[in-house]
Every structure is written in structure tokens, then in C-alpha cells.
N, C-alpha and C positions, 0 to 999 in steps of 0.2 A: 427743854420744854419751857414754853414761858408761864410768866406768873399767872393769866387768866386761865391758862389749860391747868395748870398746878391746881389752880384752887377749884378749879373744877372736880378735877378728877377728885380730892380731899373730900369735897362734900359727894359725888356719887358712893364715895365707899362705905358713907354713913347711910345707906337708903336701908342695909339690910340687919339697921340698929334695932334691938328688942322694943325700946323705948317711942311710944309712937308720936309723944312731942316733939322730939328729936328728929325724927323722921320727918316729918312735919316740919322744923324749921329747915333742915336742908332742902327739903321741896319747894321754899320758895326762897333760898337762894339758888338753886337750881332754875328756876327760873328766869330769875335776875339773872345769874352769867350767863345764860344763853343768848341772852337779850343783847348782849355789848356787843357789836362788831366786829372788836378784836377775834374777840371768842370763835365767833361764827367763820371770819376770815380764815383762822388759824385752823379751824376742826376742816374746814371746806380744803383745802390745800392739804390737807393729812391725810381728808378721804382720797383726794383726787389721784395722789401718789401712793396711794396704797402703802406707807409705812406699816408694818409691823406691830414698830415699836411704839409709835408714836399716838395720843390718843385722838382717834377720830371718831366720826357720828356712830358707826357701828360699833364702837367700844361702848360709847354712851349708851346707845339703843339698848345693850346687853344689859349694863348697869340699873337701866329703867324696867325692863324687864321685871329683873331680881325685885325689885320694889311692889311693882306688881302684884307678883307672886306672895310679898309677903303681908301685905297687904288687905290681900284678898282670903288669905291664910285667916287672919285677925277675924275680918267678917263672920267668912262659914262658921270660925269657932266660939261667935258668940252668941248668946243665950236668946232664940228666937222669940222667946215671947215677952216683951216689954212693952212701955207704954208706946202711944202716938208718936209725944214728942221724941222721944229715941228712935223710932221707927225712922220717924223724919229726917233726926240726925244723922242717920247711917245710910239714909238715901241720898243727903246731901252730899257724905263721905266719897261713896261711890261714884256718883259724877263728877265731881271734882278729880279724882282718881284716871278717872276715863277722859277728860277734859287733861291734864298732863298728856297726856302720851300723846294724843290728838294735837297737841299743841305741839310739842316736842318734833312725831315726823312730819309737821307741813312746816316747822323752822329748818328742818334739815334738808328738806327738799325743797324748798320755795326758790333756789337757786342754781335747782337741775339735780336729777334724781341722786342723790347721796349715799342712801341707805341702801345695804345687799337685799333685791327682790327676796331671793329664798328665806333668808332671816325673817324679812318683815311680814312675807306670806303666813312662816311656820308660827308664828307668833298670833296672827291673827284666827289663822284655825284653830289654834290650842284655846284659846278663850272664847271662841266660840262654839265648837264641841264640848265645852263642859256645862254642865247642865245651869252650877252656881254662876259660874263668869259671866253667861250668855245672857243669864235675866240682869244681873248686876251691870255691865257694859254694855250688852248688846249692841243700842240704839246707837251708841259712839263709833263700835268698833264696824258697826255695817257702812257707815260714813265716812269711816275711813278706807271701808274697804273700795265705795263706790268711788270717793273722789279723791285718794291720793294713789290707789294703786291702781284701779281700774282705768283710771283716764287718762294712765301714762304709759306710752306707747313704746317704751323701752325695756317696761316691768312685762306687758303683753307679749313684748317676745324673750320674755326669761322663766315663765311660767312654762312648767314641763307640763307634757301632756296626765301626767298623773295628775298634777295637782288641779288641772282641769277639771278632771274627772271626778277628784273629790271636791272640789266644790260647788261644781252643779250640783252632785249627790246633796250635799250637804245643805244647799238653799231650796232646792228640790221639796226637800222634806221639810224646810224651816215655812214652806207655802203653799203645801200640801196639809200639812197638820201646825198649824200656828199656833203659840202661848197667847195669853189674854192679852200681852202688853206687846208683841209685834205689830210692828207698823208695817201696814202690808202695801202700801206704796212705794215705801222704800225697800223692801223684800224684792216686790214684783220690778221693781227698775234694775238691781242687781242681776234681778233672773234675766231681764232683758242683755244687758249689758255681758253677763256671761254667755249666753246663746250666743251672742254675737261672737265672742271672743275664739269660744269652740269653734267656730264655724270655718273662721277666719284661721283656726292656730293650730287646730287638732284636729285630729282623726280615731275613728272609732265609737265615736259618742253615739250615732246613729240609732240605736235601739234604744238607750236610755232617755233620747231626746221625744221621741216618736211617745214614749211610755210615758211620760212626764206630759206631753202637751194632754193626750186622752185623756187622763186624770183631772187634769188643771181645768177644761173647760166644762168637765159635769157641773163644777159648781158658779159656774161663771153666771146660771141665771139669775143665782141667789146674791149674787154679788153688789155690795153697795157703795163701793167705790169704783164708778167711771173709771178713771185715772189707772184704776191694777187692770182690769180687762184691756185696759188698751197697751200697758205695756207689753203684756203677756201678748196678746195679739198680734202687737208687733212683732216682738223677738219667733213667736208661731211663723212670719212672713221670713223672717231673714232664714230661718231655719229651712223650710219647705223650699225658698227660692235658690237655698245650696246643694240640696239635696236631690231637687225634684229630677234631676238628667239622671242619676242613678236607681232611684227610687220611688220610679213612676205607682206602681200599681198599692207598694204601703203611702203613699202621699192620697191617693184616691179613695183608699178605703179608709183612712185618717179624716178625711175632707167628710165623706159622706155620714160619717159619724157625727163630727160637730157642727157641718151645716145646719139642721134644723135651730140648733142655740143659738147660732149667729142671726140667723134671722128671727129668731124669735126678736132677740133683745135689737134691730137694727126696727121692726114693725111695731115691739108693744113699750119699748123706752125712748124718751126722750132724751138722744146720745148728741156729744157733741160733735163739732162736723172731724176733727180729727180723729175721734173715737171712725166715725163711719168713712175714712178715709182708707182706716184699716180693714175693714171690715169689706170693702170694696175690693180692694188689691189681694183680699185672700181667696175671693168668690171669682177675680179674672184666673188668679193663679191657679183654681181648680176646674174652669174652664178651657184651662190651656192645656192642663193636665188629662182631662177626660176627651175633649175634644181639640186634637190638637189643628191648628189651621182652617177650622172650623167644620170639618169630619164630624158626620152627621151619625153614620151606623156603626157598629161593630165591622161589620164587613169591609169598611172606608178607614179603618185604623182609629172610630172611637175604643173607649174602652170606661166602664164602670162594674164596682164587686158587686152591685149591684142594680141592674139597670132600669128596674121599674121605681124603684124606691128612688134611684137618681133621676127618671124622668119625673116625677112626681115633685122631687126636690126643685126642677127647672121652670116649672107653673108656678112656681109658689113665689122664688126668687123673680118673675116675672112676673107676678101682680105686686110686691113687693117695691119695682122699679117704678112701674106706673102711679101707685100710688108716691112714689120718693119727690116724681114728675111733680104730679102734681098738687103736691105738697109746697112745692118750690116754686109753684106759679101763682098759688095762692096767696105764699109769701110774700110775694109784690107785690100783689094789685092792691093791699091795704099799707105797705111801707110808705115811711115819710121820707123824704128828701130822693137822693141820686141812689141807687141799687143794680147792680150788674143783674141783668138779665138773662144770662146764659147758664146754665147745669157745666158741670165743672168735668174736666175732659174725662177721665178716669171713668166716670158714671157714664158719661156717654158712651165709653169703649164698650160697658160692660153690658147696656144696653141693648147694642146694636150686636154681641154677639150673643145675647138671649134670643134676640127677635131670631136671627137668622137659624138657631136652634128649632125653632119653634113655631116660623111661619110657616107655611107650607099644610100643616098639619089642619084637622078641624077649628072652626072658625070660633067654638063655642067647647070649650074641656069639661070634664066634671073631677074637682081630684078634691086630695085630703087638706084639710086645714093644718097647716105647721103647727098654730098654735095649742092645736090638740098633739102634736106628736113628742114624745118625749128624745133627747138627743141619739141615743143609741140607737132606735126603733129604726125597722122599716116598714112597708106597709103591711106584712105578711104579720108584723107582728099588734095589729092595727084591733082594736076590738070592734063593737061593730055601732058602739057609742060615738066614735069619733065623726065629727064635724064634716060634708065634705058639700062642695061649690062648686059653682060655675065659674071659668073664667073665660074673658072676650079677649082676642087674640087675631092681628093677622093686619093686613093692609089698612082695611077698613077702620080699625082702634087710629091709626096713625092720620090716615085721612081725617077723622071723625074731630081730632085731636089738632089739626088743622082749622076745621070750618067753626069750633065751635066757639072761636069769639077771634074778634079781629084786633086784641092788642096782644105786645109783645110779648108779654110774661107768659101767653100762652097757646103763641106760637113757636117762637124760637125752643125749647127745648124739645119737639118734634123736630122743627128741622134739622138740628145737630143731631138729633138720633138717623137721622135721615141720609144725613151726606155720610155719617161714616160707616153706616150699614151696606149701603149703595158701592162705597168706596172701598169696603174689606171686602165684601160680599158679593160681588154684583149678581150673580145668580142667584137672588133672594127674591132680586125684583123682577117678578115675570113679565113676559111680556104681555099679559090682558093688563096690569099696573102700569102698565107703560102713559097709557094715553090720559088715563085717570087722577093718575099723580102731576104729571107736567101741567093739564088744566087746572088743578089747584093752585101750582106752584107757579103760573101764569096771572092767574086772577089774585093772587097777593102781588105780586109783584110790579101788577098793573095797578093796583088803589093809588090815591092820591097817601101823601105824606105815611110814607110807605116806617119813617124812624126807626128804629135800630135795626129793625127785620132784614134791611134789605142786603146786608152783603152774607146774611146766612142765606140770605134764599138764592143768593147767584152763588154760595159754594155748593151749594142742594143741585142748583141745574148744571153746575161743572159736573158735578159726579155723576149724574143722569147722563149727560153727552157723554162720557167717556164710557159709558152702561150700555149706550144704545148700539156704541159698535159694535159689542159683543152679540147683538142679539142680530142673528140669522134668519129666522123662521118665522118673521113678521108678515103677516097678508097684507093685500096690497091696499084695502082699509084702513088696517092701521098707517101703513108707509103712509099714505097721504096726513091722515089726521096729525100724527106727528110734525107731516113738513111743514103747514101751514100752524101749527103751535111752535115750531119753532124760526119761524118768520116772524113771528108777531112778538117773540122772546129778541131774538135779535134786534129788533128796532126800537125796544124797550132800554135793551143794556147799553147801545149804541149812547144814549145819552144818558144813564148814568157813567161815562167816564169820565166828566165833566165833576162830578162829586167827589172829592178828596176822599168822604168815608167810603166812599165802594170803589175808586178808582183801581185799586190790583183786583179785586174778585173780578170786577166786568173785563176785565181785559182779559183775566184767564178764562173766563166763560167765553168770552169771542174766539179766542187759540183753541178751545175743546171742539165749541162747534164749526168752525173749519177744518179740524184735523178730523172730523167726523165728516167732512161732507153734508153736512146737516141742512145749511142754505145756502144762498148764493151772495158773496158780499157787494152790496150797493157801490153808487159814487159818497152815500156818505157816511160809511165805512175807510173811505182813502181821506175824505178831508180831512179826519181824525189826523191825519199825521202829516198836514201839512197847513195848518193852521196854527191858534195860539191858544186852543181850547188847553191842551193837556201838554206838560214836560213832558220829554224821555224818560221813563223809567222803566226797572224791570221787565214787570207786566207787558207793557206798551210794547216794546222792544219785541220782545216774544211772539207775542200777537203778530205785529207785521211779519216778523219773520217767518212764522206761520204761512201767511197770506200769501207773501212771496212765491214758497214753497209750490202753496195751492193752485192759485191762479195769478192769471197772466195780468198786468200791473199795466189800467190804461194812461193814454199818454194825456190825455187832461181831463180836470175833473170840475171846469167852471169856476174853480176858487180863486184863480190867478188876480182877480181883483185887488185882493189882500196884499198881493206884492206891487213894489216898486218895478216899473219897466226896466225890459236890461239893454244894454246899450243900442242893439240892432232893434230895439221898439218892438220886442216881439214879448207877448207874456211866457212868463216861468211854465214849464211846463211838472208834471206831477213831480218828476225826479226830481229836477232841482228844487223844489220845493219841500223833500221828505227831507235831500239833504240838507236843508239847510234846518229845518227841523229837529234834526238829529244833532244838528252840530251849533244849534243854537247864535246860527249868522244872522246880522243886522251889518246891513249896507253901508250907511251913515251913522256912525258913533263921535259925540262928543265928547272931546275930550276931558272937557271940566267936568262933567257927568261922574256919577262914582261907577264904575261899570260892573254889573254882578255878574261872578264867576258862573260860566257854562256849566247846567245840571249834567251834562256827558261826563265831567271830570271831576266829579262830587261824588260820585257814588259806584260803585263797583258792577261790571254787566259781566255773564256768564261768557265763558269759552270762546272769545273775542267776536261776540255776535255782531258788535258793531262795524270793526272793521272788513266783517263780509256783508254786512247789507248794503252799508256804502260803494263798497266795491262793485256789487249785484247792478246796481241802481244803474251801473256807469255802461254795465253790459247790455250787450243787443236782445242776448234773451237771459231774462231774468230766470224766467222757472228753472234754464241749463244750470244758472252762477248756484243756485243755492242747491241743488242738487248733486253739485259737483262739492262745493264745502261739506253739506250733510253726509256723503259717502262713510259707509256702506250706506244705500240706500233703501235701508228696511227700516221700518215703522213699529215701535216698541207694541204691541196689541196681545194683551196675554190671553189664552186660549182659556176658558171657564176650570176651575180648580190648578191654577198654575199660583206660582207665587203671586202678590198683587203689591207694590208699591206704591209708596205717598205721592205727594206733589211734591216735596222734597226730595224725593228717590231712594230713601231708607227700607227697608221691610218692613209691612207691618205685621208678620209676624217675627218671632221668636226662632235664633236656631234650635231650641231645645225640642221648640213643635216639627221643626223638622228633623229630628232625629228620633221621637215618636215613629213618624211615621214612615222610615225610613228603619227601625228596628222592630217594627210591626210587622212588616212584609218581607224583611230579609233584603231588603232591594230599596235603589234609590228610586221614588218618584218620578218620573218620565212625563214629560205633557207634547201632546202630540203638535201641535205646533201652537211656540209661545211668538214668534215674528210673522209678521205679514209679508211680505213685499208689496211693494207702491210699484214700481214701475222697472222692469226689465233694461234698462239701457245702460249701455256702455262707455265709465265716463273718458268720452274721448275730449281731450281740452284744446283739439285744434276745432273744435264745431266752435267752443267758446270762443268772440269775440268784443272788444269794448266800443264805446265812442269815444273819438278821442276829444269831439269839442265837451262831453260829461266829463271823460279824464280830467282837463283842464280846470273846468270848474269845481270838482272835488278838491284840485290841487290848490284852487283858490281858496276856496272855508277855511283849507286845514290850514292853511298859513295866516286867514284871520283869525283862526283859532286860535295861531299860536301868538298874535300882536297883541289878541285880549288880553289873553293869560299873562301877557307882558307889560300891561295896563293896570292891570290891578292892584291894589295896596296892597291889601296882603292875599300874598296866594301861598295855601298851604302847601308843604312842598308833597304831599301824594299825589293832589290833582298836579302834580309835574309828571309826575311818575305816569299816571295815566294817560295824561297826553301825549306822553312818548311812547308809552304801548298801544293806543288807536293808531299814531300814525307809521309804526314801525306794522303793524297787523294789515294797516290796507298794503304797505308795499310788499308783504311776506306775500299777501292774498293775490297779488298780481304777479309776482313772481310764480306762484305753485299755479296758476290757470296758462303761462306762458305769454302773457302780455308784456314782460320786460326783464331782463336777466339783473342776476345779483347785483354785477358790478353796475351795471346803470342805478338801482336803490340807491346804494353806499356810496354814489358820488351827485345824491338828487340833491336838491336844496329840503325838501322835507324829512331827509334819515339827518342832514346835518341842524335839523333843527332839533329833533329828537334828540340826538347824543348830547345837543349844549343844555336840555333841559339834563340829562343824566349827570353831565360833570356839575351842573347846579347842584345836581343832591351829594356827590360827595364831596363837595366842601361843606354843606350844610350839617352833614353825619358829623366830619371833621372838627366844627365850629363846636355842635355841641356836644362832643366826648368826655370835653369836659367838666360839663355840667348835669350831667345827669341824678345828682338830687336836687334837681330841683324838678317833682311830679308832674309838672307840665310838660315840661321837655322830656322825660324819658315817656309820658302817655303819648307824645308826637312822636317820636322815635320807632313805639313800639307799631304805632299803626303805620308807617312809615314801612317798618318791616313786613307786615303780612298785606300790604298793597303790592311790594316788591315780590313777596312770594307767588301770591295769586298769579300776578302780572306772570313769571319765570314761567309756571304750573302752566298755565294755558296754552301757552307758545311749544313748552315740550310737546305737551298733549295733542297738538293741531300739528307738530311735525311728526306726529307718532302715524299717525294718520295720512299727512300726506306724502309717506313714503310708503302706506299701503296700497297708494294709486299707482 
């Protein structure tokens, strides 16, 4: 043993000296040796090998202990009633006391968890189950509890499920019935932090937890720290959102009990937005729970323990929102300086699956005031005192909400309730709403300096077109009113793409209303993609391919001015000019010029959409080429109550909503037809055939493309990677149509352009291997890799495919 462990261990032995001067000097040299390095070194390396013999942190912790205990012994046994000043002394005593050990395990762990979890747990509940230790230490040892053991993730899986359970019990009751001198912030973050931990560690807790929360929020009205309702609230969330696939119908009748409080305190207190963040995500949670998929009746797979009392609940929570609205609209129009404009997603979710709850219904409710209802109640238990109102509800509120002033702050959070209502929902908006809603949403978007509104209002008429396919049973008054609103919408967005801030919304509004048939696209709808109004980008891309798709792609469109004659003195016709748009060719480049990198190879495009439009462009008949890449040739169109997906292609529901309702009826949900079919034919790829003088000139860009890229100072090396996946995708794309077999590819001048861009990257990988700390090079490296991946990803994917053909 060496000398600093020696004298260590010396002075622990004196902790459990009768004498409390004594005791008292070895305490602070007990503090002092811990402090020396040596020390620290030596205990750390004793613990890590587990010696026996030898002393390490867990010998010492024992030692400190003992001190503790005797300590605390002195305390209790001394004569309660003295003056201030002793009173003071002995409060001084005690923190100090509690201040040791607190110091002692964050030295012995401040270098990776040291101490044995079960030791330090048992230690901790024994001084806080005693009645004396708990007032005397308390505030230290919950401190310790939250931030040396709770927040280490190797103590959370050493914690048996017993000791779980007694210490929810045990905080449970310490925030349920609190002493004068708990800190209930600190309590209520414990309890957070334990729910979470159960949740995550243990099993069984389920009814104790369920019990525990109904208690906790009676008194949440009364509550005067913000900060514990929102813990508690939280850890309520993390709880409900582990349980609720098991424990649908007590989550429901849990829910219905403490809604009215939540809302009470979200309507009559002024809560902070993270307080109402929670409080949101508890109200979607019980909405998913009661209604799941947005299941309207009992007979559709809702479910409520009480259903009148929970529709009563749903008016309430819905004059609640509108008021939240426009609370948030008023809060702009008198703010100083720059203010986001928009209602924050989660409210909009919860929103739009109120409205769809609850339009349909009378235009005009009469229900109970929340604020008269006490938490437990239902209405059955309602006196005949109680409060009750009107609420205005239904298309018209949202219209209304629309017309009644023409700035931002109070429009925009109608139209976000709008587009995702439309877009979860689309059987909400009927078709008399059809023609009502698009005139509104026309007449905004026609005003002059239209500022922030306007890329909401083109995601509001994306989701309208994508609305309008679904609906069948449109008279032939409407059909028209609709075609000619959306003529006059179409040549509205047609030049917003021209605007950076709405350039991706208008373009995915042009792809809705195409893939809808909705109008007919102009000649200047094509110049868009062969002039110098807009890059490639995503959107764009999409869009044409769309069009492609749709219609037949004329052969000029009067713009050919814009270009340089080509050598036979004939102008460009549309192709060569989309290609070259695509492919960002200029004729004549100077060299001394810095030349900027083609936007094609800057940025990533979905499931090599490029190298089939180019390819498409080069064929005789276009609408054959992309219908032959698109194969199977069904059109995603989901049939009214089927799943409905984002524009990113996620769910937006929940699987747990469908296992609702899917354990509701014993059976899987069934939708009678979620595809459409576009067009019956047969894709034969000897109909497909190319031009060869377009062949040629494709083959031409791409080899300017590849002399830029060979120009420029610095080219990162993805957009290599990328260049060499466009033109390996048009040669795959002409091999899978039959236009030219492998080995012609692989002996072209464009595949051997490719591979030299690929051996460029592995020298480059090569070069920097061994530099990878330095964050620059390994953040190139790592994008580097998932360009490679994506790039790999697409290619499997489109041969998955065309060995389907």
C-alpha cells in the first residue's frame, strides 16, 4: 500500500471517534487526501481491479458511511430545544455533513462510474426513508440522487427492478404528501426522470404508475410552480406513450379524467410555451388513443369510457385551439422587429385532427364550460349551475378565418391548419367546400406582394389537388367551376418559380395538378425548363417528369431565340434545349473564366430521375420512355379511409393506431382499392425507340459535362461521384429499353469517363486516411460516403425493377 492510501485509510478509521473534534479534524484531512492525484490514481486503479485487499472507493464510501451514521446519531440525540444561534449551528452542521459525501461520490466518479450502484442506491434510501436523515440531508442526497446516479447510464442498468419500484414508491409519496421544506421541483424532476427509467428498465410498474399519475394531477390546479406540472406532465407522456399499445382503454379513461385540468390550466394560465408543448402531445396522444386513424364512431373502431363526456371534452379542446390561434396572431401584429409567423407543427397536427373530429357535425354546438367542470366529473355529474355555450365550428370558422384581414399573422395559421387537415384527412373536405375554399385560396394568392403567405398557400392548393382526385361524385357545375379556378391557379404558380422562396412549393403544386389532370399545360409551362429562369432542382425535376409522364412533349416552343444557332443554322428544338438545361451546357466557355460547378452535380435527385428524363428526351415517343422506367404502371391514389402518406412518403399515422384498429375488429383493415391504374399496356421495349442524331447530342453535354467538371478549381469530389452516376444511369437506361447492349456501354467513351472519375475517388479516400482528424476531411469523407451509398441504393433499386419487366 503506498503512503497516501496508508494515511488515508489512518484517518478513515478515526471517523467513528466518540470525540467530535477529532472527527472533525480527520474530515478535513479526509478531504485534503482525496484531493492529491496520487490518491485518486491509486483508489481508481484499485477499484478498476477489484482488489480485495487493497483499499479502494467502495472501501472508503463504507468508511464515510460509518461517519454518517455517527454523526447523525449526535444530532437526533441532542436536546431539541435551544436557542437560534445553535439551531443555526446545527443546520450549518448538517450541510456541511451532507456536502462531504456529495463531494466525496462526484470525486470518485468524475472519472467513470467507480462506486458499486447497489452500495450507493442502498445508502441513499436508508437516509432518505428515515424520517430524521431526510429533513437533515434531504435536499443533498435527492442531488445526488438525480445527478450522480440517475444520469449514469451504467448505474440504470444495475438498478434491479425492485429497487425501481421502491423508489418510485418512495418519491411517489415524497410528492404526493410533501414536508414544508421539499423542493418540489426537484422532487417532480426525480419523478420525471424515474418514470422514465421504469419505463425504459422495468416491468410491472403499470398500475402503480396509472395510480400515481390520477393523484398527482388533482392538485395540479392548485399548483404554483410551472416548472413541477411540466415535469410531471412530461414523465405522464413518456409513461402513456410506453404503455398505450398495451393499455389502450386505462390510458382513455386516465386521459378523460385529467383532461378537463389540462385544459383548464392551458385556457385560464399564462403557461410557458414548453409547459404547452406538453400539454399538446398529451391531447394528440389521447386523440390517437380514442380515435385512432382518425375513426370517427364506436362502430369505426373509436372508443371512449365515456363518450358523451368525451365529446363534450372535444368542443371544448376545440374552442380552446382557436382561441390558442388566435392568440398567436394577435401576438404579431403588435410585435417589434422579425417574428415567425407560423403556429408550431405539433398544434397544427392537433388541430387539424380536432377539426376533422368535429366538422361534419352542427355548425353552431351548445356544450359545458370546462371551466366549471371539476377533473374527475362528467357531464352526468354536472349540476344544473354549470356554465354552458355556443361554439361555431366547421368550414365556414376557417373560411371566415381566411377573409378576415389580409396580413400574415392572420392568415397563415388557417392555412397550416388547412393543408394538413386536407392532407391527413381528405374526406373532411367535402365536395360543396371544394369550390369555396379554392376561391379563397385563389384570391390570396392572386393579391399583389402576396410576403410570407405565399408558399403556405401553394402547400394548401397541393393538398387540395391531391384532394380533388379522390372525389368522384362532383356535378358537372362544379367540374367546370373548379377547371377554370384551376387555370387561373396554374398561371399564377407558373411564375412564382421564378422566386427562390416558393420555388419547391410551386413546383410541387404544378406535379399535383398534372398528376391530377386538373389543366392542360401551356407552351409556357415547357419554357420553364429550357430557359435560364430556374436551376434543376428537386422540385423542378419532378415536375417535368411528371409532364412527361402526362403529355406528349412539343417539338418547339418559340424560345429557341435564347440559344446559339447550331451548326446546320437550324434552332434548338425543345429537347435539346431541356437537355441542355438539365445538364447546365454553355457552348462557348472561357477559359480564364472561373467556371461554376453544374447545379446537376451539387445536389442529390431521387431514384436516378435524371438519367431517365434525358434518356426519355432522346426517344421517339416520350410518354412510351417514362412509362416504361415508371413500371408497374399504377398510380399511388389511396381510396377514402386507407392509409394516407406525407410528401415525404412516411405514415402519418402511428402503428399503434393501427393496431387499434386492427384489435378492435379482430381483423386486418382491408381498403377496397388503394391503386388506380393509368393505363393498361404492355411494356413492350421493341415499340421503344431513340433518335440517333438526340443520341448524339446527349452524348455531347455529357462529355462537356465531364470537360467542366475537369475545369474547375476545386471540385468536391461527391459531385465526381455524381457525375459518374448520371452518366452510368443513362447508359444502364439504354441498355434496359434495348437501344444498345452492355458490352457497347463498357467499351463507350462515356462509361470510361465515369470509371476515371471513380479511380479519382479512390485515391482521394487513399490520400486522406490518413488524416482523418482533421474535421474537415473526415465531414468530406463522411458525405462522400452516403453520396456513394445513395448513388449504390438507386441502381440496386431500378435493377430490382427492371428484372420485373
Amino acid at each position: 500500500m503506498s503512503l497516501a492510501l496508508h494515511k488515508l485509510l489512518l484517518c478513515c478509521q478515526q471517523f467513528e471517534n466518540d470525540k467530535a473534534t477529532e472527527r472533525k479534524k480527520e474530515v478535513d484531512k479526509f478531504k485534503h487526501l482525496i484531493q492529491m492525484p496520487e490518491t485518486r490514481e491509486q483508489l481508481d486503479r484499485n477499484s478498476e481491479s477489484r482488489r480485495s485487499k487493497q483499499l479502494n472507493w467502495d472501501t472508503v464510501f463504507r468508511f464515510l458511511q460509518k461517519y454518517i451514521q455517527k454523526e447523525t446519531e449526535c444530532l437526533q440525540a441532542a436536546n431539541p430545544k435551544v436557542s437560534a444561534t445553535t439551531q443555526a449551528n446545527r443546520q450549518k452542521k448538517m450541510q456541511e455533513i451532507s456536502n462531504i459525501m456529495k463531494y466525496f461520490i462526484r470525486t470518485a466518479n468524475k472519472r467513470g462510474p467507480h462506486l458499486k450502484c447497489q452500495e450507493l442506491l442502498k445508502h441513499i434510501m436508508d437516509i432518505l426513508q428515515n424520517k430524521f436523515s431526510c429533513a437533515a440531508y434531504g435536499a443533498d442526497y435527492n442531488s445526488i440522487l438525480l445527478k450522480d446516479v440517475l444520469s449514469v447510464r451504467k448505474y440504470w442498468c444495475e438498478i434491479t427492478q425492485q429497487q425501481w419500484s421502491d423508489l418510485i414508491s418512495l418519491y411517489f409519496k415524497m410528492y404526493l404528501r410533501p414536508s414544508r421544506d421539499t423542493n418540489r421541483v426537484l422532487v417532480a424532476r426525480i419523478v420525471h426522470t424515474l418514470v422514465k427509467g421504469c419505463c425504459l428498465q422495468s416491468e410491472g410498474l403499470t398500475s402503480k404508475l396509472f395510480e400515481f399519475f390520477a393523484k398527482a394531477m388533482q392538485s395540479a390546479r392548485q399548483e404554483q410552480a410551472f416548472a413541477v406540472i411540466e415535469h410531471i406532465i412530461s414523465a405522464l407522456n413518456i409513461f402513456l406513450n410506453t404503455c398505450v399499445m398495451n393499455c389502450r382503454i386505462r390510458v382513455c379513461k386516465l386521459g378523460e379524467d385529467i383532461f378537463p385540468t389540462l385544459l383548464y390550466l392551458w385556457t385560464q394560465k399564462h403557461l410557458q410555451d414548453s409547459l404547452k408543448e406538453e400539454i399538446i402531445e398529451f391531447f394528440t396522444l389521447q386523440l390517437q388513443a380514442h380515435h385512432p386513424k382518425g375513426t370517427k364512431s364506436l362502430e369505426k373502431g373509436a372508443f371512449a369510457a365515456d363518450w358523451l363526456n368525451w365529446q363534450n371534452l372535444l368542443y371544448n379542446l376545440y374552442e380552446a385551439i382557436v382561441s390558442e390561434v388566435s392568440h398567436i396572431r394577435s401576438r404579431g401584429k403588435y410585435s417589434a422587429g422579425v417574428r415567425h409567423v407560423a403556429i408550431k407543427e405539433n398544434l397544427v397536427n392537433l388541430a387539424a385532427d380536432i377539426c376533422h373530429q368535429l366538422f361534419g357535425h352542427d355548425s353552431r354546438m351548445f356544450v359545458s364550460s370546462i371551466s366549471n367542470m371539476d377533473a374527475p366529473q362528467s357531464p352526468s355529474h354536472l349540476g344544473s349551475s354549470s356554465k354552458r355555450k355556443f361554439i361555431e365550428l366547421g368550414w365556414e370558422v376557417i373560411r371566415d378565418g381566411l377573409q378576415k384581414s389580409e396580413k400574415d399573422f392572420d392568415m397563415i395559421p388557417w392555412l397550416q391548419i388547412i393543408t394538413v387537415l386536407v392532407a391527413k384527412y381528405p374526406s373532411s373536405l367535402p365536395n360543396c367546400e371544394l369550390v369555396p375554399t379554392l376561391t379563397i385560396l385563389h384570391q390570396i394568392l392572386s393579391q399583389q406582394r402576396c410576403g410570407e403567405r405565399i408558399p403556405y398557400v401553394l402547400r394548401c392548393l397541393h393538398e387540395i389537388a391531391v384532394c380533388q382526385r379522390l372525389k368522384s361524385a362532383l356535378n358537372t357545375a362544379q367540374k367546370l367551376d373548379l377547371q377554370n379556378l384551376w387555370a387561373k391557379i396554374w398561371a399564377i404558380t407558373l411564375r412564382s418559380t421564378t422566386s427562390h422562396q416558393s420555388e419547391a412549393e410551386s413546383f410541387q403544386l404544378l406535379e399535383a395538378i398534372l398528376e391530377g389532370n386538373l389543366t392542360v399545360p401551356d407552351i409556357d409551362f415547357w419554357k420553364i425548363f429550357s430557359g435560364s429562369m430556374c436551376k434543376p432542382t428537386n422540385s423542378a425535376v419532378k415536375c417535368l417528369s411528371q409532364a412527361l409522364v402526362r403529355w406528349t412533349l412539343p417539338e418547339q416552343t418559340g424560345i429557341v431565340e435564347n440559344y446559339p444557332m447550331s451548326l446546320s443554322n437550324r434552332p434548338l428544338n425543345l429537347r435539346e434545349a431541356i437537355m441542355r438545361w438539365l445538364l447546365s451546357y454553355q457552348a462557348e466557355v472561357n477559359a480564364e473564366e472561373n467556371i461554376e460547378i453544374p447545379s446537376i452535380v451539387c445536389r442529390d435527385f431521387p431514384n436516378r430521375i435524371l438519367s431517365q428524363i434525358l434518356v426519355v428526351l432522346t426517344l421517339k415517343d416520350c410518354t412510351s420512355g417514362m412509362d416504361f422506367f415508371r413500371l408497374p404502371s399504377l398510380e399511388s391514389i389511396p381510396a377514402e379511409g386507407s392509409p394516407i402518406e406525407d410528401c415525404k412518403g412516411s405514415t402519418l399515422f402511428s402503428e399503434t393506431e393501427s393496431l387499434f384498429l386492427q384489435t378492435t375488429f379482430d381483423e386486418i383493415p382491408t381498403y377496397s382499392s388503394t391503386k388506380v391504374w393509368i393505363q393498361g399496356k404492355d411494356p413492350v421495349t421493341s415499340k421503344i425507340s431513340a433518335k440517333q442524331a438526340l443520341r448524339e447530342k446527349l452524348e455531347e453535354y455529357l462529355l462537356a459535362l465531364v470537360e467542366c467538371l475537369h475545369s474547375a478549381m476545386k471540385l468536391p469530389p461527391e459531385c465526381q461521384v455524381r457525375c459518374a452516376d448520371l452518366i452510368i444511369g443513362v447508359l444502364q437506361c439504354y441498355c434496359d429499353i434495348g437501344v444498345i447492349s452492355e458490352d457497347y456501354a463498357c467499351a463507350s467513351t462515356l462509361f470510361q469517363k465515369a470509371k476515371s472519375f471513380m479511380l479519382n475517388i479512390g485515391e482521394y479516400i487513399s490520400t486522406i486516411g490518413n488524416e482523418l482528424n482533421d474535421e474537415m476531411k473526415l465531414i468530406s469523407l463522411k458525405t462522400l460516403v452516403n453520396v456513394c451509398t445513395k448513388c449504390l441504393h438507386s441502381h440496386t433499386k431500378f435493377q430490382l425493377r427492371a428484372f420485373s419487366h
